[in-house]
C-alpha positions in Angstrom: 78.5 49.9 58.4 76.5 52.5 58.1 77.9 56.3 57.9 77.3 58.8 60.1 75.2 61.5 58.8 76.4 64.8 59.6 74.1 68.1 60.7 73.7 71.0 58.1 75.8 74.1 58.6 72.9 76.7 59.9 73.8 78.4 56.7 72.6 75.5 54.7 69.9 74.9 56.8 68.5 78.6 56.3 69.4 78.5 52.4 67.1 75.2 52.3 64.3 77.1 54.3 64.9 79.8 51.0 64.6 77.5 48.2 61.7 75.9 50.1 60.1 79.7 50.4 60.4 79.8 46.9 59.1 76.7 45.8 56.3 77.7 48.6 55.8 80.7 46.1 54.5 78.6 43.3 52.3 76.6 45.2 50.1 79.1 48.0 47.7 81.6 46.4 49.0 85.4 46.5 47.5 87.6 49.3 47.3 90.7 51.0 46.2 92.7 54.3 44.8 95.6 52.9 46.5 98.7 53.6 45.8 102.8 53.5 48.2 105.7 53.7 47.8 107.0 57.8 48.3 111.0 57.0 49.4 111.8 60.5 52.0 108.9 60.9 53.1 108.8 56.9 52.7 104.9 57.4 50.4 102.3 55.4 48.2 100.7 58.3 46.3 97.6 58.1 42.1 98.0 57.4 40.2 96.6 59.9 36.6 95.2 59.4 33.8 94.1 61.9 33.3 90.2 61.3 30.4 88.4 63.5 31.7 85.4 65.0 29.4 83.9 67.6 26.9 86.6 67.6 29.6 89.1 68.3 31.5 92.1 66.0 35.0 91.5 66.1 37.6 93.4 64.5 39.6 92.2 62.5 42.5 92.9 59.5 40.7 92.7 55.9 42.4 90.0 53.8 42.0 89.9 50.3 43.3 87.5 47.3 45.8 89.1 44.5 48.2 87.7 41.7 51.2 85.3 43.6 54.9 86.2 42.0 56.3 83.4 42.1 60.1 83.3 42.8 63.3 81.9 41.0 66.4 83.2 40.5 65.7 85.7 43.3 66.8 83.2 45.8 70.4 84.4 44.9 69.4 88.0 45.4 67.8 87.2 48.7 70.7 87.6 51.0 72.0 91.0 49.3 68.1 92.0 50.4 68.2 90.4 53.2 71.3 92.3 54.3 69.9 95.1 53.2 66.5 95.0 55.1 68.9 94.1 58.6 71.6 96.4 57.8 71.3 98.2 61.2 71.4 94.9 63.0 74.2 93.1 61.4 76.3 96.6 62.1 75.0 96.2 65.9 76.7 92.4 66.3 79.6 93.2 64.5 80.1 96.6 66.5 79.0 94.6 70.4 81.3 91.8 69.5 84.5 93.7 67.8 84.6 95.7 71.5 83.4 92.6 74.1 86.5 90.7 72.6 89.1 93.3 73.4 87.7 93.1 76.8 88.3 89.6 76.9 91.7 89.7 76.0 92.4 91.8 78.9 91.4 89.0 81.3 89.7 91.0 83.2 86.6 88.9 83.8 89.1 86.0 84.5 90.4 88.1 87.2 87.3 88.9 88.6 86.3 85.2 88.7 89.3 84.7 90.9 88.5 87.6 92.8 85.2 85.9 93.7 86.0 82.7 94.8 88.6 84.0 96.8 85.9 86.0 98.7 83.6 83.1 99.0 86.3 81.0 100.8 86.4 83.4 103.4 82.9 82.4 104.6 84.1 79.3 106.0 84.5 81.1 109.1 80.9 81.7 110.1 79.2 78.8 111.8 75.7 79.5 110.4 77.3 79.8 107.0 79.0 76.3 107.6 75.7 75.3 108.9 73.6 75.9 105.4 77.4 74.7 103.6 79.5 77.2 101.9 79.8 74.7 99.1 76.2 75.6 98.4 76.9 79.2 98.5 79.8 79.1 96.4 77.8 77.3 93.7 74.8 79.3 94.3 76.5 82.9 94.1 78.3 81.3 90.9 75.6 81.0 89.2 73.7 83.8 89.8 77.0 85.9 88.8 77.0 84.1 85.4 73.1 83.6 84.9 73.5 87.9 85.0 76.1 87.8 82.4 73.6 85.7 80.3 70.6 87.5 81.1 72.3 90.9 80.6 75.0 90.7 77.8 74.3 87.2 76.3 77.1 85.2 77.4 77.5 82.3 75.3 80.9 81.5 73.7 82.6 82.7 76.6 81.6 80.3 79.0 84.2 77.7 77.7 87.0 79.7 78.8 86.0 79.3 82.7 85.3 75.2 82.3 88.9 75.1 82.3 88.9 76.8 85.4 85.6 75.8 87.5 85.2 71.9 86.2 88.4 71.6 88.5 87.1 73.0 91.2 84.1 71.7 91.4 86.2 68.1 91.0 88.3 69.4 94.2 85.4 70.3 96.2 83.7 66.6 95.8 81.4 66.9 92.9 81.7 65.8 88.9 82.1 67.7 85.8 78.7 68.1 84.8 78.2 70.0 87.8 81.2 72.4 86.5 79.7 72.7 83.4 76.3 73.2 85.2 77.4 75.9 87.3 79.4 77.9 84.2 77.2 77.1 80.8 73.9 76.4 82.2 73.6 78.7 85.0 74.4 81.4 81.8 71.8 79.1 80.0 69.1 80.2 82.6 70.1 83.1 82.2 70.1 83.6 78.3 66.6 82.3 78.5 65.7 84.9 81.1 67.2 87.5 78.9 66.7 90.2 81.1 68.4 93.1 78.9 70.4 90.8 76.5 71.1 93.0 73.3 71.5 89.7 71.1 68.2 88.3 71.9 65.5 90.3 73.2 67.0 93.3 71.8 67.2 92.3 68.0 63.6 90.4 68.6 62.1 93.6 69.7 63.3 95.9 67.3 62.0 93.4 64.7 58.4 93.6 66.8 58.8 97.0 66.6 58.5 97.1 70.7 60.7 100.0 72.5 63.6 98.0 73.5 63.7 96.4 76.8 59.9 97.1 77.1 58.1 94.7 79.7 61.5 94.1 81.6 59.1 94.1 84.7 57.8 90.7 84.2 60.8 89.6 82.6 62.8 89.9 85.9 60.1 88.1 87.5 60.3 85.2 85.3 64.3 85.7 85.6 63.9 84.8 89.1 61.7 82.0 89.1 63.8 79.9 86.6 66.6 81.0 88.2 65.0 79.6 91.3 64.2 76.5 89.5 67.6 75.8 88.0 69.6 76.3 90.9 67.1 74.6 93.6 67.7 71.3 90.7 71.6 71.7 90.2 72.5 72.6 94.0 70.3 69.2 94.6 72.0 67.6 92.2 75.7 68.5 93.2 74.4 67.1 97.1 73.3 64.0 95.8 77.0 63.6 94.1 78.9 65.1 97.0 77.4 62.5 99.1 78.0 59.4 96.9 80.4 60.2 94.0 79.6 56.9 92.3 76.1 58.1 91.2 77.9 60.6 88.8 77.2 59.5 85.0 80.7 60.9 84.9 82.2 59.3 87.5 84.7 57.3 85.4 85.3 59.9 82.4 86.5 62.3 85.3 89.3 60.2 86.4 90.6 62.7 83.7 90.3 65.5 86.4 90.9 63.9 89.4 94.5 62.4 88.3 94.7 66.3 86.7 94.3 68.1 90.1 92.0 71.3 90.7 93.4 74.3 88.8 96.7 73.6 88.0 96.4 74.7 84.3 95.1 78.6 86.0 96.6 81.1 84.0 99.1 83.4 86.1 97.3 87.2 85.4 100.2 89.6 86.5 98.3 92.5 88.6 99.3 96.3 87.4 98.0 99.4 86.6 99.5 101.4 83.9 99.7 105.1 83.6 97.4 104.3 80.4 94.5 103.2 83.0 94.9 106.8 84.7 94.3 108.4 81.3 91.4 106.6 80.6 90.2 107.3 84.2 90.5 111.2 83.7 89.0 111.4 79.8 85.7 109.1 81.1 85.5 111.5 84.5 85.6 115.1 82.8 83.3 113.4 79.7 80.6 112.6 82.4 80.9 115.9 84.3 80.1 117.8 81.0 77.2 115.3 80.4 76.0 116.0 84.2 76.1 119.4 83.7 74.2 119.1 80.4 71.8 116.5 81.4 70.5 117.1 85.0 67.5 115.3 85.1 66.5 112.1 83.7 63.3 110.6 83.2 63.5 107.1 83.9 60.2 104.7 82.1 59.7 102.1 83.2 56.4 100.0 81.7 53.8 102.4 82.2 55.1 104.6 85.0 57.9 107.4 85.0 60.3 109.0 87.2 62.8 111.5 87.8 66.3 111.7 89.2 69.7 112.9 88.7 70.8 110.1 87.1 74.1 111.1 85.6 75.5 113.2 88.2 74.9 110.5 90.6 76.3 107.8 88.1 79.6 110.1 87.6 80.0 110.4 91.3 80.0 106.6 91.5 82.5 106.2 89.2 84.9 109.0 90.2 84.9 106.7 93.8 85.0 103.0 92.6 87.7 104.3 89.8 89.9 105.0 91.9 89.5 102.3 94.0 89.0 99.7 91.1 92.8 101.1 90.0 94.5 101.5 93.3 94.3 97.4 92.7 94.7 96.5 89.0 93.5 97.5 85.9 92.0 94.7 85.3 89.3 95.8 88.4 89.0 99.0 86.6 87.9 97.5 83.2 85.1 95.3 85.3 84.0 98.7 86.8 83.7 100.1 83.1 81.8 96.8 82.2 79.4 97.5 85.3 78.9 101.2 84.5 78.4 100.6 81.0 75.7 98.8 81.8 74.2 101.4 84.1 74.6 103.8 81.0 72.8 101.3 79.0 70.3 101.3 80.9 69.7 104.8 81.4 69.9 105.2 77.7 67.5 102.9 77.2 64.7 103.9 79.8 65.6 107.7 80.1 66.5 108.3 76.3 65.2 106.1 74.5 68.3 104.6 73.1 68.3 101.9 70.1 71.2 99.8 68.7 72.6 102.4 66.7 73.6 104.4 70.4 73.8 100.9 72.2 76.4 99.9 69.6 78.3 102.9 70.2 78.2 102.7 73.7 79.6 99.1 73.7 82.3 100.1 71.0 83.7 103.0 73.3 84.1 100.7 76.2 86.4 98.0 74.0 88.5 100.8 73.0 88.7 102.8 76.5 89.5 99.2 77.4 92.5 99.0 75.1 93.3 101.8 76.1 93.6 101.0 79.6 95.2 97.9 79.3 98.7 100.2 77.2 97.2 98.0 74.0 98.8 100.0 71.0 96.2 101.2 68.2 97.3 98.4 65.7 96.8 95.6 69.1 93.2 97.2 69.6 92.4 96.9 65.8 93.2 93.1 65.4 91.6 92.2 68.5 88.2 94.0 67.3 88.3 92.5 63.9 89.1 89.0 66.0 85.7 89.4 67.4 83.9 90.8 64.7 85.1 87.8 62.7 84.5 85.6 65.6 80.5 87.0 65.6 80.3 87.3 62.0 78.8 83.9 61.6 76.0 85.2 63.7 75.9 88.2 61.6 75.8 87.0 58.3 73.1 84.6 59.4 70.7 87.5 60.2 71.3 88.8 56.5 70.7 85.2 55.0 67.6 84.6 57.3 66.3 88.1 55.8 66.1 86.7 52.6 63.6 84.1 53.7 61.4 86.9 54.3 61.8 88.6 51.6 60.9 85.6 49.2 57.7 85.5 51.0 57.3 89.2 51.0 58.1 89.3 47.3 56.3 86.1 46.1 53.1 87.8 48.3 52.5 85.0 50.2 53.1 85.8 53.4 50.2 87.3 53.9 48.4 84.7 52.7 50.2 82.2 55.7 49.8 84.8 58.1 45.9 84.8 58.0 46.0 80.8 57.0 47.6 80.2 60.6 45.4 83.2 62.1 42.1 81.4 60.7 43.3 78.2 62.2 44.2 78.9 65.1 41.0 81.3 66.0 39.5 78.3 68.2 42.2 77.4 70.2 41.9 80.4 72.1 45.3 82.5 73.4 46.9 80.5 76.2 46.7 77.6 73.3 47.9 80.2 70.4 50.5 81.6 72.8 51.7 77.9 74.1 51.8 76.6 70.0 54.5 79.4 68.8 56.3 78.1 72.2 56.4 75.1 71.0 57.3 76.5 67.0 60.2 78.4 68.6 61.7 75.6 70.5 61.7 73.5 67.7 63.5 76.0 65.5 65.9 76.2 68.1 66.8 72.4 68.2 68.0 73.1 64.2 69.2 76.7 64.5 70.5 77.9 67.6 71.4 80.9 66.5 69.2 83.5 68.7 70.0 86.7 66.4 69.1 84.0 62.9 65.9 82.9 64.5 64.7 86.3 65.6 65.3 87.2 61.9 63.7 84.3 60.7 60.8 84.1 63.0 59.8 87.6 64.4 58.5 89.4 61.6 55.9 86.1 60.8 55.1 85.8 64.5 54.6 89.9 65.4 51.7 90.8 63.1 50.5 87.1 63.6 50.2 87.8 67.0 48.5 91.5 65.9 45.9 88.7 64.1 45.1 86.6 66.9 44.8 88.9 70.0 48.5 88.1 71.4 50.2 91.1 72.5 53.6 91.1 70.4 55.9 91.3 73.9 54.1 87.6 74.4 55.4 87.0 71.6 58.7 87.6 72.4 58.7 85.9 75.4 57.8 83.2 73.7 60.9 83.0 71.3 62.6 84.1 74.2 62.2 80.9 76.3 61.8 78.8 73.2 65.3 80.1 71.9 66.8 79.8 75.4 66.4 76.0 77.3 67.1 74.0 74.6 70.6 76.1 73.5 71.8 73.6 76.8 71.0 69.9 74.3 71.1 70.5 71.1 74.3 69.3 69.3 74.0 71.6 66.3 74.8 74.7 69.2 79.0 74.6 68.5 78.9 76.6 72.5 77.6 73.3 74.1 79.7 70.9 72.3 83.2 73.1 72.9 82.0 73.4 76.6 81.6 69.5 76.5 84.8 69.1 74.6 86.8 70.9 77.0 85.0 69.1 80.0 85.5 65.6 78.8 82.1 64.9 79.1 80.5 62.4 75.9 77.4 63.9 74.6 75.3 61.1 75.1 76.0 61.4 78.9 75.2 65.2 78.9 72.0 64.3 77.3 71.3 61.4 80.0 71.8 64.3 83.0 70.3 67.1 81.2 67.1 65.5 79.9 65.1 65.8 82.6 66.1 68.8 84.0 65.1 70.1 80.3 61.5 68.6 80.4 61.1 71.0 83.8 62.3 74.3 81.9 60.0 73.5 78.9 56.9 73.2 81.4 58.0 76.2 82.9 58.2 78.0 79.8 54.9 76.9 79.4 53.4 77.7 82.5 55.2 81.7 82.5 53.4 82.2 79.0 49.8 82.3 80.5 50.4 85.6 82.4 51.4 87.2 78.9 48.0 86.7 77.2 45.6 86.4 81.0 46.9 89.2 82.9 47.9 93.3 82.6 51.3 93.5 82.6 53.3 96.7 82.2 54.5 96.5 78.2 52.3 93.7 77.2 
């Protein structure tokens, strides 16, 4: 018999890829882009040079060969470097997760789950509605609920705490589990990979770029959309096709499990109150954004290239001050999804109006876990452990950033990775951008089938693929699309991704049959991914 083999931990994975930097040290010639001081900026900027290629001046960095250093024991100094060089990020994870896991020990996203489907039941009474099938409503506005929370704040993990809830209802409405799962994991898959404002992925790959954050959100919605489009058109076929003959489920016989079970009755009981805590936080978050409105009038909104004005916070605090008190005339728990939902706003007035990075992102998310405590009577020692549950639950994430520095910093040190930067730019000169564009696509995606990891790979990959990009004539926001979608599709396969496995655990579902199902649904997002590249590098997009 022969033993299973098991998959690295991404740790190992990453240390490898640093021994193999070091080794790489010994072996490619030392190089440099050479540099001079810019007076006005204080920075060293990469020399230019005309080269003819073709019959035509081009510009393009100087290169020049110098003495390698090669690298030994400083593979065991690389993560204290590496932690060192992404010090601000690893702070922002710890900081985002410590506060979003207070907020989900408050259950209020649960509740507002139930909340929806209640309201979508309601439908039924509307003849056109019953015409087009509430079922594919339900479904539909399901998705597009939790492809937001994917595309906005990242939603991963917490996607296996509503299989337990939604793979029964699905069973009780006539479909299968995969469809469950679909509707929860992959419908916040679609929306990961859209990544409209998500601070884990997009956020952390842009700062590394060196981009303003969130720049180029224009085209990003569009693309949003249009795999949104795609994913639900194929799932919502899918889940017909099943409703109509059960027996073609891959599942069919696993979810005897389910259908012996009954729909939903493991749902938690949530008991419905509104402390006198709630109030308080209600009041301090009011007055706090009246002074800001009456200290910050006007906001200039950017968005791409163009710019507006409007009295953003006032407006904002008069919003609140109304869905507030409306949010806690019913339960607290409404009231903490109404500080999700403004906190969001603020973040995105932050971003566009005030330019706003991780450091005041960070804070912005950390005051909404503890006004969330807060609200929910939590006593300071309750909010403290439930922070520290999520930073610890994250920290994997965040010590994987400071370890896949270090790979960077071997190169960097060992200066050779310079030397691969113009080696891949030189090689890749003939296949011209939609080729270039479409091969660190492909790079990305394979990464992402070892490390899933979006925050590790944007460390890992970002600051080789931004100047690269500088190199070959790529703008360095196609760039990040390109590790956007290539970190995004195949998080929904890959068995080293512990999300997908505990969603597939808790859905009874074997791997092998998820794979079967998901396969060629998979091939279509790749292609897609593909074809939403070309714009980046054949058209004039705002932030590209």
């Amino acid at each position: 018999m022969f033993k299973k083999k098991k998959i690295p931990h991404t740790y190992v994975i990453i240390f490898y890829i640093v021994i193999i930097a070091a080794i790489a040290t010994w072996i490619v010639p030392g190089g440099q882009y050479v540099k001079k001081l810019n007076n006005e900026t204080g920075k060293k900027e990469v020399v230019y040079e005309k080269v003819n290629i073709n019959g035509e001046d081009v510009l393009q960095p100087k290169f020049e060969y110098v003495e390698k250093n090669v690298q030994t024991w400083q593979i065991f100094a690389a993560m204290f470097k590496g932690f060192k060089k992404q010090a601000g990020i690893i702070v922002f994870i710890l900081m985002v997760g410590g506060a979003f896991w207070i907020m989900n020990q408050s259950k209020a996203i649960d509740v507002g789950i139930f909340a929806f489907l209640d309201y979508t039941k309601k439908l039924e009474k509307f003849k056109f509605l019953r015409f087009i099938g509430v079922h594919n409503i339900v479904l539909t506005m399901i998705m597009i609920m939790f492809s937001i929370f994917g595309a906005v704040f990242g939603m991963s993990e917490e996607t296996i705490a509503f299989i337990i809830i939604l793979v029964p209802l699905a069973i009780s409405m006539g479909f299968d589990s995969i469809t469950g799962v679909a509707i929860v994991f992959v419908a916040a898959g679609l929306g990961f990979a859209g990544a409209i404002l998500n601070p884990f992925t997009i956020g952390i790959a842009q700062g590394i770029a060196e981009l303003p954050l969130f720049s180029g959100i224009e085209y990003r919605i569009a693309t949003w959309i249009i795999i949104n489009f795609v994913g639900i058109s194929y799932i919502l076929w899918y889940a017909n096709k099943i409703k109509k003959s059960p027996k073609k489920s891959v599942v069919y016989e696993t979810d005897i499990y389910w259908r012996e079970r009954g729909a939903g009755s493991e749902t938690e009981k949530i008991k419905y109150h509104t402390p006198k805590s709630a109030w308080f936080v209600y009041g301090f978050i009011l007055i706090s954004l009246i002074l800001f409105s009456y200290n910050f009038q006007e906001t200039i909104l950017k968005i791409g290239k163009s710019e507006f004005t409007a009295p953003m916070i006032p407006i904002t605090t008069v919003f609140f001050a109304i869905t507030g008190i409306l949010s806690l005339r019913k339960s607290v728990h409404f009231f903490i999804l109404n500080l999700l939902a403004f906190t969001i706003i603020f973040l995105i007035i932050g971003v566009m109006g005030y330019g706003w990075y991780i450091m005041k992102i960070a804070t912005l998310f950390l005051a909404m876990g503890l006004l969330t405590g807060v609200a929910m009577n939590y006593k300071a020692n309750e909010i403290t452990k439930h922070f520290l549950d999520g930073a610890k639950d994250i920290m994997s994430a965040a010590l994987v950033v400071g370890l896949a520095g270090g790979i960077v910093i071997i190169l960097q040190d060992g200066k050779i990775i310079d030397t691969i930067l113009h080696s891949m730019a030189e090689g890749m000169k003939g296949f011209g951008k939609i080729a270039s564009v479409g091969i660190m696509y492909v790079i990305q995606t394979i990464i992402n089938i070892v490390i899933p990891s979006g925050s590790a790979k944007a460390a890992i990959t970002m600051p080789i693929m931004a100047p690269f990009s500088d190199y070959i004539g790529i703008s360095r926001q196609a760039t990040v699309v390109a590790f956007q979608f290539g970190d995004g599709f195949t998080n929904m396969i890959t068995p080293t991704s512990g999300v997908l496995i505990g969603v597939l655990g808790v859905a009874k579902i074997p791997y092998d049959k998820w794979v079967k199902w998901i396969t060629p649904f998979m091939i279509i997002l790749i292609i897609l991914g593909f074809l939403l590249l070309i714009p980046t590098v054949t058209m004039d997009l705002n932030g590209f």
